[in-house]
N, CA, C and O of each residue as an XYZ file, in Angstrom:
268
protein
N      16.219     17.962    -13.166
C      14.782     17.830    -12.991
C      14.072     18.454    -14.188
O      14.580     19.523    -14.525
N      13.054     18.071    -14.898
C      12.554     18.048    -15.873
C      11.144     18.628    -15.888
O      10.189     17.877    -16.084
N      10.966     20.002    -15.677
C       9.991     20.548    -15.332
C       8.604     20.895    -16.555
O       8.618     21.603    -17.562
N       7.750     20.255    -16.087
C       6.706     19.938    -17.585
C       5.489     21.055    -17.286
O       5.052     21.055    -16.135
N       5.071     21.745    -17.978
C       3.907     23.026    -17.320
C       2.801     22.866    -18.624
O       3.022     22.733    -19.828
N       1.574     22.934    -17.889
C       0.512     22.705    -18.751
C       0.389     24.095    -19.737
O       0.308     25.151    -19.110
N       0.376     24.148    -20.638
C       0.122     25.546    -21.554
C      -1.545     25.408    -21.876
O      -2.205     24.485    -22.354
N      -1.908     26.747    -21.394
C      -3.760     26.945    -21.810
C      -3.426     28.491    -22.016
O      -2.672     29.378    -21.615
N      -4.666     28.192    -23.065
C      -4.803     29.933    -23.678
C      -4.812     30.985    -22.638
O      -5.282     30.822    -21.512
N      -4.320     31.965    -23.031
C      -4.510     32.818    -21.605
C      -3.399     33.658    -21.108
O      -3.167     34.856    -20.948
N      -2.504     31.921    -20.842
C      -1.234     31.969    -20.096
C      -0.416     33.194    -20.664
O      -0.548     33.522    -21.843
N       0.456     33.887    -19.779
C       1.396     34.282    -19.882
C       2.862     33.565    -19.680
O       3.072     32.928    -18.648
N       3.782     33.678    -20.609
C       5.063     32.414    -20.979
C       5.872     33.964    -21.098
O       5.626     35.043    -21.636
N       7.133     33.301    -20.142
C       8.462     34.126    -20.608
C       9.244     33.486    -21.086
O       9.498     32.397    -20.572
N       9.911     33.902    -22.224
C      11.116     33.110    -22.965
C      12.486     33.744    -22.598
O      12.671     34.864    -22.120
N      13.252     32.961    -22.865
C      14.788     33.370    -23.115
C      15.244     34.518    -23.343
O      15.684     35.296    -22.496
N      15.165     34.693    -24.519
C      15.533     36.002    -25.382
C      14.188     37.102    -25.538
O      13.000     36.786    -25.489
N      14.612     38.125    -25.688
C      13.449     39.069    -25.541
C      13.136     39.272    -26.765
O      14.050     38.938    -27.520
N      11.674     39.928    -27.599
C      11.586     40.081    -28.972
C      11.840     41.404    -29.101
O      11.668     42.165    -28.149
N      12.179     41.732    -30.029
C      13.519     43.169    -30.392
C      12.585     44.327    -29.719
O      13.265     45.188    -29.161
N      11.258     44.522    -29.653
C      10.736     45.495    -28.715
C      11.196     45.492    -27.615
O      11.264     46.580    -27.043
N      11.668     44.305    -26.939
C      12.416     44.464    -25.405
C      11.563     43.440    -24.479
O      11.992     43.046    -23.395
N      10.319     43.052    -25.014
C       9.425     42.251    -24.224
C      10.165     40.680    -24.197
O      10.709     40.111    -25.143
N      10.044     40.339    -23.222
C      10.561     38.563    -22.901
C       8.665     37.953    -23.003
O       8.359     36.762    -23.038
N       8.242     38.439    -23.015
C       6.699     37.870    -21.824
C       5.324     37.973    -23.596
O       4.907     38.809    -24.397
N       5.211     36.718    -23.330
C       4.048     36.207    -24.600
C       3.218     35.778    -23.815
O       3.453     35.156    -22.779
N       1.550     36.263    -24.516
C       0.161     35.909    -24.414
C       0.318     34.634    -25.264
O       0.795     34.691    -26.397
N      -0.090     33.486    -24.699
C      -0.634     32.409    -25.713
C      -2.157     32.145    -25.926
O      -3.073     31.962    -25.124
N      -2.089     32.206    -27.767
C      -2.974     32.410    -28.348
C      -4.049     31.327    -28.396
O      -5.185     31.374    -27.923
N      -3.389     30.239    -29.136
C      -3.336     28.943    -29.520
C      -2.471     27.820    -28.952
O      -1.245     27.925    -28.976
N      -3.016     26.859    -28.494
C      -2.382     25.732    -28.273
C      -2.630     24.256    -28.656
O      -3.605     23.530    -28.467
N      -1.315     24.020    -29.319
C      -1.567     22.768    -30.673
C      -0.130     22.604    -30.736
O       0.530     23.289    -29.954
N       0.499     21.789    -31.558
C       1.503     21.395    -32.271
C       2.871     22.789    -32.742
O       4.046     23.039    -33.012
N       1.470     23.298    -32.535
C       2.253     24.843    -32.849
C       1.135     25.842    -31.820
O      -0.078     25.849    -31.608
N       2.367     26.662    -31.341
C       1.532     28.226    -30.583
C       1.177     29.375    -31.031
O       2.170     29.834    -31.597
N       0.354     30.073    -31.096
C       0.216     31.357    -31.562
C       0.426     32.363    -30.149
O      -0.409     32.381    -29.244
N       1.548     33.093    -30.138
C       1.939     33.595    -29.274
C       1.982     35.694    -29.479
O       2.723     36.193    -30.326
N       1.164     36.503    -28.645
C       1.090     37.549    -28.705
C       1.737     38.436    -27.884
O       1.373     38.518    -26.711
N       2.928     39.339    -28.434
C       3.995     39.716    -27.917
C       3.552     40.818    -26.843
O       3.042     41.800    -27.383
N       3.646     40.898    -25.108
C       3.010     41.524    -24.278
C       3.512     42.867    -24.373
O       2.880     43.679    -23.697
N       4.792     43.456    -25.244
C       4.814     45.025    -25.021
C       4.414     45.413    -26.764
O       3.706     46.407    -26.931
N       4.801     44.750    -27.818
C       3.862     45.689    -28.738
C       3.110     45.089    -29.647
O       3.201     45.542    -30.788
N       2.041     43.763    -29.382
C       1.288     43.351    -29.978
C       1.423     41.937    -31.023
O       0.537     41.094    -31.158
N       2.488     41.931    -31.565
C       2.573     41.472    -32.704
C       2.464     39.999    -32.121
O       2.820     39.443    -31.082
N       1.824     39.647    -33.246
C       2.044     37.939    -33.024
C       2.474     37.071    -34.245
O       2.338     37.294    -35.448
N       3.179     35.735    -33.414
C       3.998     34.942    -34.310
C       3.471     33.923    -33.895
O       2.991     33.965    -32.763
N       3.394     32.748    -34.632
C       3.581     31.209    -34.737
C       4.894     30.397    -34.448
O       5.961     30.569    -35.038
N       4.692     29.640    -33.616
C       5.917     28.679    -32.869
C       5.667     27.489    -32.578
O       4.669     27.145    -31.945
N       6.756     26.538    -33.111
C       7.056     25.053    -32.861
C       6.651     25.192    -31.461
O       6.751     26.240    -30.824
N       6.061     23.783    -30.886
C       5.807     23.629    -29.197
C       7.059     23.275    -28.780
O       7.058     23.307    -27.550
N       8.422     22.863    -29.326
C       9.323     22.268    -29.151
C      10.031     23.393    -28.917
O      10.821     23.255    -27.984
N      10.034     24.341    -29.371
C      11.143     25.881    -29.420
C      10.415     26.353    -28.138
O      11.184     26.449    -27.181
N       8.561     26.810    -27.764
C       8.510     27.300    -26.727
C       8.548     26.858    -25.362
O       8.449     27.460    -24.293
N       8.781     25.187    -25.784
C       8.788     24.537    -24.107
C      10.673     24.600    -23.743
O      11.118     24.718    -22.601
N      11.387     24.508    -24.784
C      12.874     24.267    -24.631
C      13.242     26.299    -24.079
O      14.117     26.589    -23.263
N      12.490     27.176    -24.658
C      12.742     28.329    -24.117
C      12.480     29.020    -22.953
O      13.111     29.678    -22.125
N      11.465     28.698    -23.133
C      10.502     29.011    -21.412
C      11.261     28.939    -20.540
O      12.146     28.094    -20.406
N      10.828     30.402    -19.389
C      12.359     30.421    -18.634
C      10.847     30.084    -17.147
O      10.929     29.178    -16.318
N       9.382     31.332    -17.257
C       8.289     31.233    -16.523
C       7.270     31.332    -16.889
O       7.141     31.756    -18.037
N       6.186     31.029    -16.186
C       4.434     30.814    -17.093
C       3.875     31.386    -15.491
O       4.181     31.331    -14.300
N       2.916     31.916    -16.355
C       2.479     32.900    -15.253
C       0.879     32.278    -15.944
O       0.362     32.462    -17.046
N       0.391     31.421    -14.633
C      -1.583     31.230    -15.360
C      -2.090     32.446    -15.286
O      -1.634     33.476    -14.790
N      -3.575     32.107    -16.101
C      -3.984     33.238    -16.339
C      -5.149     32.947    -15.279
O      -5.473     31.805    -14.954
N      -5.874     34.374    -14.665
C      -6.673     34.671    -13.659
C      -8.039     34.061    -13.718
O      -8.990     34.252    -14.475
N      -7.836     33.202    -12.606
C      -9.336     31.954    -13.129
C     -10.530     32.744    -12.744
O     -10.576     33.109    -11.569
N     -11.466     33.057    -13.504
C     -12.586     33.827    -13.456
C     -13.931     32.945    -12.567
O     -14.467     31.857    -12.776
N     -14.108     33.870    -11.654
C     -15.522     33.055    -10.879
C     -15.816     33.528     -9.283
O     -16.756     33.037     -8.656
């Protein structure tokens, strides 16, 4: 089964592998062709193929609809 999840700014995305701080869990920045993704335990952010973060993505956590 081929599970397809809408990505909007906001979101919280867990990947696969954790980034060497220990965090699995990215803020997405940007959403386009490429993501700008902000690392949830120490800040840093990187740029990513949409193809690397949809094939990694393990969960997406939306972000808290305001209203």
């Amino acid at each position: 089964m081929d599970t397809r999840w809408i990505y909007e700014v906001g979101d919280i995305v867990k990947l696969k592998k954790p980034h060497p701080c220990g965090s699995s869990e990215w803020e997405i920045l940007r959403v386009g062709a490429d993501f700008r993704l902000k690392c949830m335990g120490c800040g840093r952010q990187v740029m990513a193929e949409r193809r690397m973060v949809e094939k990694n993505a393990r969960n997406l956590k939306k972000k808290a609809q305001e209203g």
